[in-house]
N, C-alpha and C positions, 0 to 999 in steps of 0.2 A: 776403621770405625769412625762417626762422623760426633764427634763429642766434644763440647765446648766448657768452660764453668770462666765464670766473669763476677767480677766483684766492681762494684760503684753507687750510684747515685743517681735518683731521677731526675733529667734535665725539664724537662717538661711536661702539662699536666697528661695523664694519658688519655688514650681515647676507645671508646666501648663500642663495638659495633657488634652481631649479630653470631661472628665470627668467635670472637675473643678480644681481650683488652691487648690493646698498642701501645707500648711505651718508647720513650729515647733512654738508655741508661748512658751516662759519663763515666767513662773508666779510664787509668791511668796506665802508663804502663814504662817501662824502664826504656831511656838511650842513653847509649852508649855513651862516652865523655863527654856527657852534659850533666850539669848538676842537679837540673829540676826533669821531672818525668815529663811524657809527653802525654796529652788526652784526647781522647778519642769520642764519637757518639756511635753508639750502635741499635741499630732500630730491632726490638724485640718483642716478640708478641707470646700469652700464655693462653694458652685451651684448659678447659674444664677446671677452671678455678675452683677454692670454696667461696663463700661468703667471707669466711674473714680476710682471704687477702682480697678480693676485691673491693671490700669496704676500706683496707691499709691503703692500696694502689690510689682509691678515688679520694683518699683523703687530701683535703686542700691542704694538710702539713705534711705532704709528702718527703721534703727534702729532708726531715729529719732521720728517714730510717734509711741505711744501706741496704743494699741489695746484692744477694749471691745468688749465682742462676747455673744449674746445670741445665744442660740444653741441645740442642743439636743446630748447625748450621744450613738452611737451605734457599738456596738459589732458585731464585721465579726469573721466568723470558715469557712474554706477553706480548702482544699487538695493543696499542692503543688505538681508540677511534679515528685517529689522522692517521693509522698506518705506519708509525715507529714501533719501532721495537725497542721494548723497554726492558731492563735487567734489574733486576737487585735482587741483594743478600736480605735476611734478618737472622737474626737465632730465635728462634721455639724452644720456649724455657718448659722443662718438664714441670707440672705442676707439684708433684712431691720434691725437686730440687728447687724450687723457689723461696729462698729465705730471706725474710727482712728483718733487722734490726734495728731500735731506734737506739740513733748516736745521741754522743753526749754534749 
């Protein structure tokens, strides 16, 4: 089963296209014998929103609310116009597992 859930923070503003909204979320995550965690960016995008998180998402005080996402992980391979082939991941946040909360 392909099931993710991630907890962090919006790195940057996101972006709306026709698709669905695109986000970067910053999440942390434990190593081994060091004493600060390490962070990561992970590009994620949500379908069939409601209005309110869209309105939370596009807010320009975004950074204040954390973000938990349940979600699924998938994998795109594409051609670009020059003929590379291109790859990447994102997670597709289920819209009912999309929770934000503003920190304090």
């Amino acid at each position: 089963m392909n099931s993710v859930q991630l907890s962090g923070t919006i790195s940057r503003q996101p972006e709306v296209n026709d698709t669905g909204i695109h986000f970067m979320l910053k999440a942390r995550y434990p190593v081994k014998g060091e004493p600060f965690p390490g962070t990561t960016l992970i590009p994620c995008v949500v379908f069939d929103y409601s209005p309110e998180q869209k309105n939370i998402l596009l807010d320009s005080g975004l950074r204040k609310f954390r973000v938990e996402i349940n979600g699924r992980i998938v994998k795109s391979v594409f051609e670009n116009e020059y003929g590379e082939v291109v790859s990447g991941l994102e997670v597709v946040a289920n819209p009912n597992g999309l929770l934000l909360q503003r920190m304090r």
